[in-house]
Kinemage of the C-alpha trace (Angstrom):
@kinemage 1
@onewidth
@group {chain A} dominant
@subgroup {mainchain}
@vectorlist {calphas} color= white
{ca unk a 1} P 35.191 12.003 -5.109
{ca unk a 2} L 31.888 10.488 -4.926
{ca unk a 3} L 30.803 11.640 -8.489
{ca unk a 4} L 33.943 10.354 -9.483
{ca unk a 5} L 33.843 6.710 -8.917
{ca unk a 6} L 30.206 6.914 -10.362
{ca unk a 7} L 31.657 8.319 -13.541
{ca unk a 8} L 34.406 5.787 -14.204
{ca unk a 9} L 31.376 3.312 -12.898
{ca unk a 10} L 29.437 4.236 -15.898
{ca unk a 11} L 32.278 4.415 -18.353
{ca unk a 12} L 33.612 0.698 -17.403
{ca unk a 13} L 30.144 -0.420 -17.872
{ca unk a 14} L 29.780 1.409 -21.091
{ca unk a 15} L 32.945 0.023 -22.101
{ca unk a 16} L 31.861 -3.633 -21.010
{ca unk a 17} L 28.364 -3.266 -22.573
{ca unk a 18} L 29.761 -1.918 -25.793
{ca unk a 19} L 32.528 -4.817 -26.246
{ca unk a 20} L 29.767 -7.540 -25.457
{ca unk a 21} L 27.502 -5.908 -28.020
{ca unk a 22} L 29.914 -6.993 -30.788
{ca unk a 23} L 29.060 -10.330 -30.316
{ca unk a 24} L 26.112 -10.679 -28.538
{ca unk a 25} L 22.268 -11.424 -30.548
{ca unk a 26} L 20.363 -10.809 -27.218
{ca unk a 27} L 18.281 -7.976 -27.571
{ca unk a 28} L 18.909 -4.539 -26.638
{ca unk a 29} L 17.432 -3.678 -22.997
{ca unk a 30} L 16.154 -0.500 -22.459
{ca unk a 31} L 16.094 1.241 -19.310
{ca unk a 32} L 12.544 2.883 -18.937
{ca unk a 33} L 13.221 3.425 -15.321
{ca unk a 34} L 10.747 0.616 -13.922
{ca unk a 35} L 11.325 -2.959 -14.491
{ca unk a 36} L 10.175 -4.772 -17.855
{ca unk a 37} L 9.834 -8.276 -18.951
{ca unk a 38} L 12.943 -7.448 -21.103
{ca unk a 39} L 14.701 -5.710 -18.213
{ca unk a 40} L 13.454 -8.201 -15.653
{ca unk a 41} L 12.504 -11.454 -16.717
{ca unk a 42} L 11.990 -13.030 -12.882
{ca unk a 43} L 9.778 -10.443 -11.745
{ca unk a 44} L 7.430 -9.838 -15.206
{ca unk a 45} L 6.457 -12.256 -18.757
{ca unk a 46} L 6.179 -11.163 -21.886
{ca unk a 47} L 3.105 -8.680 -22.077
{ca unk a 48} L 3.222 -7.834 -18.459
{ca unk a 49} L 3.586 -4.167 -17.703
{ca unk a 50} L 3.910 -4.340 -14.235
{ca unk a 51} L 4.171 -8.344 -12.391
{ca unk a 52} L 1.129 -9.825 -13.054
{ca unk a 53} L -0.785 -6.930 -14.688
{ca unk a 54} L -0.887 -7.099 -18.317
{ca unk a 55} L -0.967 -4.833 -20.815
{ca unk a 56} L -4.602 -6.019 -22.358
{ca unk a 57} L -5.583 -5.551 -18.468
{ca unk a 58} L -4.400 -2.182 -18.297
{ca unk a 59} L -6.407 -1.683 -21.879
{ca unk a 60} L -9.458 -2.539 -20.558
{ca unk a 61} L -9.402 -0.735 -17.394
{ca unk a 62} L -9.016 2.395 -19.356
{ca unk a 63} L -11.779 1.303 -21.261
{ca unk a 64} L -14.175 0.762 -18.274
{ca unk a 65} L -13.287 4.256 -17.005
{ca unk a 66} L -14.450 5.672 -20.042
{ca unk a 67} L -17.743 3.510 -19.872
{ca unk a 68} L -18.341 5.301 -16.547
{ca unk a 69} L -17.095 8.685 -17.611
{ca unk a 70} L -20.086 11.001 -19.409
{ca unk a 71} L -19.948 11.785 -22.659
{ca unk a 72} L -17.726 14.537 -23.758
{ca unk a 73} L -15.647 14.496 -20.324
{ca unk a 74} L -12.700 14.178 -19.210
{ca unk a 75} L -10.176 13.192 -17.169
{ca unk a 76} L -7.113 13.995 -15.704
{ca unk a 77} L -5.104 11.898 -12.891
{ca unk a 78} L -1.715 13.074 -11.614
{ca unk a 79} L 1.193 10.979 -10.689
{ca unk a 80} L 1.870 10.819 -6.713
{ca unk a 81} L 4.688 13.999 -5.836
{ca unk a 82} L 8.176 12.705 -4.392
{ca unk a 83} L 8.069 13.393 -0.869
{ca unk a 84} L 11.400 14.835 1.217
{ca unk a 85} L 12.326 13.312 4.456
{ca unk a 86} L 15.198 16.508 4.755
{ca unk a 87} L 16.001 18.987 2.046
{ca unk a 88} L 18.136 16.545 0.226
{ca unk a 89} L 16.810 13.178 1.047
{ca unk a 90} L 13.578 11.800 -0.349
{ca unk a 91} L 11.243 9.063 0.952
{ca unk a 92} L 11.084 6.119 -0.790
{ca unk a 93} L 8.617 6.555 -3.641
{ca unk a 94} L 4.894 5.217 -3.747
{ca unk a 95} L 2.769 5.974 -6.899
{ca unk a 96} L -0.788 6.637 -6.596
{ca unk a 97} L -3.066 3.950 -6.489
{ca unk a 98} L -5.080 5.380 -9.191
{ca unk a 99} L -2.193 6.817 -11.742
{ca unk a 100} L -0.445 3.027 -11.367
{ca unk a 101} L -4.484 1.851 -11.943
{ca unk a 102} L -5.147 3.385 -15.252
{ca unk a 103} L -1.177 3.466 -17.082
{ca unk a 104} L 0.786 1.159 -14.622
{ca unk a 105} L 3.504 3.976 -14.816
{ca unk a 106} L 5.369 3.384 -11.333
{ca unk a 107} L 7.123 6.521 -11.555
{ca unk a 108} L 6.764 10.348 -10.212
{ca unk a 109} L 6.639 13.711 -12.091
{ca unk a 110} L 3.771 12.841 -15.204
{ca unk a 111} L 0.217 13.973 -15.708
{ca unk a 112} L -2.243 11.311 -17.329
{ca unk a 113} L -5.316 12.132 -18.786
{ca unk a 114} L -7.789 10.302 -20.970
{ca unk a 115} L -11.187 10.880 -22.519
{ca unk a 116} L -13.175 9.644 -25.224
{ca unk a 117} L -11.540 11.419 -27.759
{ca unk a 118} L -7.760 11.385 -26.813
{ca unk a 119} L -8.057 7.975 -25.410
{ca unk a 120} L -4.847 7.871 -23.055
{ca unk a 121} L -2.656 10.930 -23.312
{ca unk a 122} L 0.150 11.281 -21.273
{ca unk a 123} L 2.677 14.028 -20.270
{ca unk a 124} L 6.054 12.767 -19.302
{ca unk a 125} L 8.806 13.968 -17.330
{ca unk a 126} L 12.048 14.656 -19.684
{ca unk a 127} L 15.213 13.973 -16.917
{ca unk a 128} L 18.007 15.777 -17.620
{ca unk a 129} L 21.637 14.328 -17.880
{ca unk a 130} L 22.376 15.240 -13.932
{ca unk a 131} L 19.074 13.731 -13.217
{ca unk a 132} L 19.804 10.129 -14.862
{ca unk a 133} L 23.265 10.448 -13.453
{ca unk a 134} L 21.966 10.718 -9.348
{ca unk a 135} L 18.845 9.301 -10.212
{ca unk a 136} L 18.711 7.044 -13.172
{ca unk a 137} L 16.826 6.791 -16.142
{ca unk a 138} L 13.131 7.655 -15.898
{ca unk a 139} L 10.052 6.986 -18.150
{ca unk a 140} L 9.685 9.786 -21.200
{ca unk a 141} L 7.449 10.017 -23.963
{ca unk a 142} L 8.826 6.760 -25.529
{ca unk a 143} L 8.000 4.719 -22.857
{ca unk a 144} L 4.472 5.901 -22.695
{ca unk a 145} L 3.775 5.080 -26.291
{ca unk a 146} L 5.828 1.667 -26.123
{ca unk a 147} L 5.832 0.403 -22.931
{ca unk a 148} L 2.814 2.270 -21.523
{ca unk a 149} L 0.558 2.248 -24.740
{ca unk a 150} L -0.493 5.390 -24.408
{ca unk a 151} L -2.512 6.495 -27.623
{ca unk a 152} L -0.776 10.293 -27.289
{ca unk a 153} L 2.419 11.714 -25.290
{ca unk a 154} L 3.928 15.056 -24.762
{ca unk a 155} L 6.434 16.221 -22.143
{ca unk a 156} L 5.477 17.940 -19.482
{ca unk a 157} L 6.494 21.225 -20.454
{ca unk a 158} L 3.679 20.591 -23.070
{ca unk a 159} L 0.616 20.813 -20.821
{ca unk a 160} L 0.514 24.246 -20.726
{ca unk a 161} L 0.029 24.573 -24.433
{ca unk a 162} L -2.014 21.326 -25.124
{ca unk a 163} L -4.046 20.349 -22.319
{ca unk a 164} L -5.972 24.516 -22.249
{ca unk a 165} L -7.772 23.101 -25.584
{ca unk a 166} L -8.195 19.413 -24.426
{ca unk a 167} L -10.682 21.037 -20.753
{ca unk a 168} L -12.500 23.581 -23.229
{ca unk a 169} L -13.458 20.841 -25.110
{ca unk a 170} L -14.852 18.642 -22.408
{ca unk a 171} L -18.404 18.942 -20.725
{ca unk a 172} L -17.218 17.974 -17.518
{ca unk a 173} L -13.704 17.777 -15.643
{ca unk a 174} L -12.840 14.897 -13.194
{ca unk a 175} L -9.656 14.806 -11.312
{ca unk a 176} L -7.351 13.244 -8.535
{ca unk a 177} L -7.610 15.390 -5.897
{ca unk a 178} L -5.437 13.890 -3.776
{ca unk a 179} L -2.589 14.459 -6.080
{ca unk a 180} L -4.288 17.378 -7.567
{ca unk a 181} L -0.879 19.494 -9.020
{ca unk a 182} L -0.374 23.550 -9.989
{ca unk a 183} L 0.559 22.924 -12.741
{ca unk a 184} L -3.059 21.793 -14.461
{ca unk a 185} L -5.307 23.563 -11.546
{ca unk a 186} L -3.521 27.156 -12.622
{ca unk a 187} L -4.564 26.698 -15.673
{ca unk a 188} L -7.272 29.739 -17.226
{ca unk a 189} L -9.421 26.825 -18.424
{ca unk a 190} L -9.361 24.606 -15.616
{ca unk a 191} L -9.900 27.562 -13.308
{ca unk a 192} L -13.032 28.399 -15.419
{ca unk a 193} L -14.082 25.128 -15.804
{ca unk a 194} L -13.647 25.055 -11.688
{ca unk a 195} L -16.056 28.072 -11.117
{ca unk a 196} L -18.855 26.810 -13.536
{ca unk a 197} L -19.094 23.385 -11.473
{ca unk a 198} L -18.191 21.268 -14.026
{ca unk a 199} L -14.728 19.591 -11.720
{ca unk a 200} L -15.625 16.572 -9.835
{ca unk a 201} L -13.453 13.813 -8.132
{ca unk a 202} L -12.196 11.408 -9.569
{ca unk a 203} L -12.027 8.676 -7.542
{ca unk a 204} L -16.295 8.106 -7.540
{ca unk a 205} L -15.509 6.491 -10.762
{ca unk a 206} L -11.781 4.875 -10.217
{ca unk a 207} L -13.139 3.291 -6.455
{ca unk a 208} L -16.388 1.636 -8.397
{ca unk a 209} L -13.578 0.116 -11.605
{ca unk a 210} L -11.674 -1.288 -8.289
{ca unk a 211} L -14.134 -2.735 -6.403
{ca unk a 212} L -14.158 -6.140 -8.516
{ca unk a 213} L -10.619 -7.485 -8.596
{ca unk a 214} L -9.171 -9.717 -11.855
{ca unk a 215} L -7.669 -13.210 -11.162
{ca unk a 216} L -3.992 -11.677 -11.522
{ca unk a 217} L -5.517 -8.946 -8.872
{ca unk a 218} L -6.612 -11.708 -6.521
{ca unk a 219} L -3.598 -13.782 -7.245
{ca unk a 220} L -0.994 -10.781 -6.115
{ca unk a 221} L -3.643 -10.103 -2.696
{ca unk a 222} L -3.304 -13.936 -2.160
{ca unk a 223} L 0.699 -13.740 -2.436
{ca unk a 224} L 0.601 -10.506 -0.203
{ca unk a 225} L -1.210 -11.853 2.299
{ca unk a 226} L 0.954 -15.248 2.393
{ca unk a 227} L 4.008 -13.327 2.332
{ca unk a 228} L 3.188 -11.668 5.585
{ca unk a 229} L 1.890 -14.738 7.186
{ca unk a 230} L 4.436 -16.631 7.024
{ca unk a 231} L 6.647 -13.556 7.916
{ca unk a 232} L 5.043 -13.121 11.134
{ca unk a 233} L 5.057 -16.700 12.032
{ca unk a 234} L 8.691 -16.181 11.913
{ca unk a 235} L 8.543 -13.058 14.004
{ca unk a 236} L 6.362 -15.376 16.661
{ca unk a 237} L 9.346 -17.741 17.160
{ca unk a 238} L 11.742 -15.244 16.944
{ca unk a 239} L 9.991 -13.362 19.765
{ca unk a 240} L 10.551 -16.340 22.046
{ca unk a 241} L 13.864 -15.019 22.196
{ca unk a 242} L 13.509 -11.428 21.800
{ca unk a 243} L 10.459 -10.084 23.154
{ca unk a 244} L 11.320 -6.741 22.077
{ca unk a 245} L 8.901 -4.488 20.411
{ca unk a 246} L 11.334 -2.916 17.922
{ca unk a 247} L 13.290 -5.871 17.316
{ca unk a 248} L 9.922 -7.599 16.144
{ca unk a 249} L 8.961 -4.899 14.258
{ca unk a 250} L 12.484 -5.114 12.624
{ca unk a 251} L 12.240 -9.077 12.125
{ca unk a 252} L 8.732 -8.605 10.699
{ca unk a 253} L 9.786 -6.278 7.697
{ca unk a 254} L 12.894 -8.098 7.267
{ca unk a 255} L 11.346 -11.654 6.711
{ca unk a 256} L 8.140 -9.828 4.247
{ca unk a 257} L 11.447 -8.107 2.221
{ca unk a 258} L 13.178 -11.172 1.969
{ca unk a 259} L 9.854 -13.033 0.316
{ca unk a 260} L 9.439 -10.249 -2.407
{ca unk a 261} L 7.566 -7.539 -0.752
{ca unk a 262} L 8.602 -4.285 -1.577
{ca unk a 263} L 7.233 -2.161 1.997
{ca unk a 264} L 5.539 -2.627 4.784
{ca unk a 265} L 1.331 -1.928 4.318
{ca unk a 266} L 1.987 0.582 6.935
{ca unk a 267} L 4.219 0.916 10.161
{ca unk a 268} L 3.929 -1.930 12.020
{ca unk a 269} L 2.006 -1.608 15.164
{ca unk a 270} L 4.059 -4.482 17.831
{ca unk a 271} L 2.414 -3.429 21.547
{ca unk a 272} L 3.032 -5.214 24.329
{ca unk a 273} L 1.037 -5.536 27.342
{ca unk a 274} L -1.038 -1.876 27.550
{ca unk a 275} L 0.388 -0.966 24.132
{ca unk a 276} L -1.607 -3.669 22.667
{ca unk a 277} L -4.589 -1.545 23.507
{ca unk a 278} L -3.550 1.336 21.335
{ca unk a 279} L -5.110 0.944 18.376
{ca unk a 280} L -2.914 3.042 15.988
{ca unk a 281} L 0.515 2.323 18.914
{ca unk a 282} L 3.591 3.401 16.804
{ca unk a 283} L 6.216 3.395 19.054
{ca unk a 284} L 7.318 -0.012 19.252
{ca unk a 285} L 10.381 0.500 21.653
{ca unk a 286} L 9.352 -1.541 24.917
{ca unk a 287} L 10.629 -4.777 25.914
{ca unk a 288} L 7.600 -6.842 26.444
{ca unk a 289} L 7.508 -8.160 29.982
{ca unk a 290} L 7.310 -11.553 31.244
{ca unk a 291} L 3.548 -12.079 31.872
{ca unk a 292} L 2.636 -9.903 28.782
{ca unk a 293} L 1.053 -10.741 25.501
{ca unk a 294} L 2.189 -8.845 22.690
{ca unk a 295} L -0.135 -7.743 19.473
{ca unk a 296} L 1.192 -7.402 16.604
{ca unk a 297} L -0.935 -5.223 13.352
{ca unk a 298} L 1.526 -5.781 10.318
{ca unk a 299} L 0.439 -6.407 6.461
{ca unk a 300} L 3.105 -6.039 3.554
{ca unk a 301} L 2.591 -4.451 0.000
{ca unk a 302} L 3.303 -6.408 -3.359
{ca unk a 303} L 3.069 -5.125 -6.513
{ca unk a 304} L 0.487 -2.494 -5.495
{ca unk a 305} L -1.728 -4.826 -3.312
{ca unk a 306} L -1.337 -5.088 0.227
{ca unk a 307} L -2.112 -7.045 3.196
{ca unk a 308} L -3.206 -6.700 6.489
{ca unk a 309} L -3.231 -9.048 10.113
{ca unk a 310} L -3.210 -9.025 13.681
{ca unk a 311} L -2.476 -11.878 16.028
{ca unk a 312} L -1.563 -11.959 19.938
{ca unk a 313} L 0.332 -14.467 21.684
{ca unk a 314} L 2.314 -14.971 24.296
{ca unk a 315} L 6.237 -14.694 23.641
{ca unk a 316} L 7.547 -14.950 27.280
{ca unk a 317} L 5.531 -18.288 28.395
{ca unk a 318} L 2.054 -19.393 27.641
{ca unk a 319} L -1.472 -17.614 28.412
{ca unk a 320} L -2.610 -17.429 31.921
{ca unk a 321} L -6.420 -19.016 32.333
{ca unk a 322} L -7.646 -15.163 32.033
{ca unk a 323} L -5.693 -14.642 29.360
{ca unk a 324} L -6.875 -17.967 27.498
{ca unk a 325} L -10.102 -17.375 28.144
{ca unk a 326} L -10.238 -14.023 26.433
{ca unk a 327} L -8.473 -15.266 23.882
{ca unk a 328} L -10.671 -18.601 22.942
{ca unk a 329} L -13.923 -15.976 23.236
{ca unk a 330} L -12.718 -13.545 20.564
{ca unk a 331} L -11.255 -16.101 18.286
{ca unk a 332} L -14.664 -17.816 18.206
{ca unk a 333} L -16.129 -14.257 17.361
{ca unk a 334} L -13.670 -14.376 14.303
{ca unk a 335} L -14.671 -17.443 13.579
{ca unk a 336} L -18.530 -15.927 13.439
{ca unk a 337} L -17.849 -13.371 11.696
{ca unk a 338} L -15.749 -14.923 8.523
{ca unk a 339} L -18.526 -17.225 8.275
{ca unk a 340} L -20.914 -14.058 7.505
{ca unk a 341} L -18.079 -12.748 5.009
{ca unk a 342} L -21.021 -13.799 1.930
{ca unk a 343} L -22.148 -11.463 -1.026
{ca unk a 344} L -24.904 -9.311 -0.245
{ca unk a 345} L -23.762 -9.190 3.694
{ca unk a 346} L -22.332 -5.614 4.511
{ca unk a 347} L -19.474 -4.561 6.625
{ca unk a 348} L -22.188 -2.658 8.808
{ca unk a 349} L -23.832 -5.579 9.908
{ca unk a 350} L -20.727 -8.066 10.791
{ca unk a 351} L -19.471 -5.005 12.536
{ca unk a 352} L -22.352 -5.630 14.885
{ca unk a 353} L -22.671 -8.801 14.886
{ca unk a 354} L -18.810 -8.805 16.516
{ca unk a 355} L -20.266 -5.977 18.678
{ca unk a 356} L -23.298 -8.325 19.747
{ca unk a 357} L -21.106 -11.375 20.470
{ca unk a 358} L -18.668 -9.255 22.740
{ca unk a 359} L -21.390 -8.388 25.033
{ca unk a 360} L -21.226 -12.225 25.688
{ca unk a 361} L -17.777 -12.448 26.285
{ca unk a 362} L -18.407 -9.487 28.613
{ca unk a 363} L -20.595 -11.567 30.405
{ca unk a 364} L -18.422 -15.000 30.500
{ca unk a 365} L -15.213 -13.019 32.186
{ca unk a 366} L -17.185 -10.410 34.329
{ca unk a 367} L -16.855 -14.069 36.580
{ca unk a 368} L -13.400 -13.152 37.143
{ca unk a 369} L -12.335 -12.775 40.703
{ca unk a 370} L -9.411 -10.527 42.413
{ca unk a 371} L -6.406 -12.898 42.576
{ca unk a 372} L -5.387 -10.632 45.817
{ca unk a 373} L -8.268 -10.619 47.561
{ca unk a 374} L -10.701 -12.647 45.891
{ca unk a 375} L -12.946 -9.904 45.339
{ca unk a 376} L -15.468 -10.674 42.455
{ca unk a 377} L -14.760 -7.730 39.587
{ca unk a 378} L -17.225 -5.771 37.598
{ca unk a 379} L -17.871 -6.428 33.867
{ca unk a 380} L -15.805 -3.361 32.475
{ca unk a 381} L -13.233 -4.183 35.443
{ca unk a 382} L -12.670 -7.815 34.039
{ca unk a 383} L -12.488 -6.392 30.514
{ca unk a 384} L -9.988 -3.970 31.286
{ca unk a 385} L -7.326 -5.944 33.069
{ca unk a 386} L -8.109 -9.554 31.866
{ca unk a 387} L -5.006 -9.819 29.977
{ca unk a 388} L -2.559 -8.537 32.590
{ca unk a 389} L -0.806 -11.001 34.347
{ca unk a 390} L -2.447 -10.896 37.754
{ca unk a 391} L -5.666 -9.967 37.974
{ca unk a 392} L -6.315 -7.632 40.180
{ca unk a 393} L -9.400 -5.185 41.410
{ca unk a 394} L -8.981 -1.711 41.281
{ca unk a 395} L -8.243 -1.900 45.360
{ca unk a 396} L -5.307 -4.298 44.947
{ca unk a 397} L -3.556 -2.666 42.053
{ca unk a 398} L -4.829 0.959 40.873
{ca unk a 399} L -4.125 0.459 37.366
């Protein structure tokens, strides 16, 4: 019944598209399975391949990889595989960060490679018609010479034949590992090419292209990071009401959606009271309790980029001295260390620089004193329970 509806779906639409054709002197949209300036003017301009990210942008980072690639090599970068979340059910689909890098293909099942020679070849999926019809139209070998630009394109079922010649012809091999695929690593030549030391990574070349960012690269990382901002300011007023861990975690993906993000950066880590102190906490399905603060790691992905914050607050009242205290110290540690955030300062050193400035604040609340008894606390005591409601020694209330 279900296939069905989806077929007289399709026909009325045919039917529709066909009559307004007659008339119509807009020009033809073609589906290549990921949006297009044509497809989708709001999201992309003319030139854009994917929002933002032009074609002359994707041109040039394919020629920079080649800069960086020796002579005679090269190389060969798989798309990320669809991943099942049961036997029938898929996840919803990520590319790899390099694939979407070098072709801005968003889309599983092809096999890019490009060297000095062959500039950018790629081999495309070819869906058949029960694939479009549960899936919809995907990317072929037309779309990666027109919308993709790639110099050469096969189908897949090609790279058995074509891409043997293209690795005896190469001094060296790099590849994706990480979406490294049978279907290139079985092959004789690759194999040979494998046991003669001549297959590297990769991603020592793609990781140096993306250290520097463009201006449309640092515009969609601005945007990303706003989105989520602003989302979680939203989630800290909504939590005034609800202090419920999966109900912010809900409200915080709902609000980055709703301003254009496609995901979540990564599942969003909402811990209140103790769970704040799991770094990686997952759960999210406590009811933060009156007293508590609640810390919240979210970031959102646009476009490819992503961002990432954490805040803490309060969402059943207002911070306790101890808790305020705390608080003020490590925010002035932030403070410190964004002000080192300067070229030619590395991550090593305002990691302990934070480090060095925390032994201070171990030192301002190791003051603390039992609220029970009135029993002064140790150092790593006062650090340990400080944001609890009461404080408490060890005697009082055996955490």
């Amino acid at each position: 019944m279900q296939v069905l509806r989806r077929k007289l779906l399709q026909k009325l639409s045919f039917n529709q598209t066909s009559r307004g054709c007659t008339y119509s002197t807009m020009k033809e949209v073609v589906d290549v399975g990921q949006p297009t300036a044509t497809s989708h003017p709001q999201l992309l301009k003319e030139g854009e391949i994917t929002p933002c990210i032009t074609i002359d942008e994707y041109t040039l980072r394919r020629k920079r990889l080649l800069e960086l690639l020796p002579n005679k090599s090269l190389a060969i970068i798989a798309a990320a595989p669809v991943k099942m979340m049961t036997d029938v059910v898929p996840y919803t689909f990520r590319q790899d960060a390099d694939y979407l890098y070098i072709t801005g293909c968003q889309q599983p099942g092809g096999v890019a490679v490009i060297g000095h020679d062959c500039g950018l070849c790629m081999f495309m999926p070819e869906p058949s018609p029960h694939d479009v019809t549960w899936q919809g139209q995907i990317a072929g070998v037309d779309a990666a010479l027109d919308t993709f630009k790639a110099d050469k394109a096969f189908p897949i079922n090609k790279l058995h034949k074509i891409l043997p010649d293209m690795i005896k012809n190469s001094s060296k091999l790099y590849h994706n590992v990480k979406t490294a695929l049978p279907s290139y690593m079985d092959l004789e030549a690759f194999q040979k090419a494998s046991s003669c030391g001549q297959v590297l990574d990769l991603s020592i070349c793609t990781h140096e292209l993306r250290w520097i960012k463009s201006q449309a690269e640092i515009k969609l990382m601005r945007d990303a990071a706003s989105i989520a901002c602003q989302a979680l300011l939203q989630t800290m007023l909504f939590s005034k009401t609800s202090p419920d861990e999966g109900k912010l975690s809900a409200k915080i993906e709902f609000e980055c959606k709703m301003r254009g993000a496609q995901r979540m950066a990564f599942n969003p880590v909402v811990g209140g009271g103790a769970n704040g102190s799991v770094i990686h906490y997952s759960r999210n399905d406590q009811k933060v309790k009156e007293g508590d603060l609640v810390l919240m790691d979210v970031g959102c992905e646009l476009h490819g980029y992503v961002s990432d914050l954490t805040r803490t607050w309060p969402p059943c009242g207002s911070f306790s001295p101890a808790q305020e205290d705390l608080y003020n110290l490590i925010l002035e540690t932030n403070k410190e260390c964004v002000k080192l955030c300067r070229p030619g300062t590395s991550i090593r050193h305002i990691h302990s620089h934070s480090l060095e400035t925390s032994s201070t604040i171990d030192y301002e609340i190791g003051t603390l004193s039992c609220n029970t008894c009135g029993k002064g606390m140790s150092k790593s005591e006062s650090l340990k329970h400080a944001l609890c409601e009461d404080l408490e020694c060890m005697t009082c209330h055996p955490y």
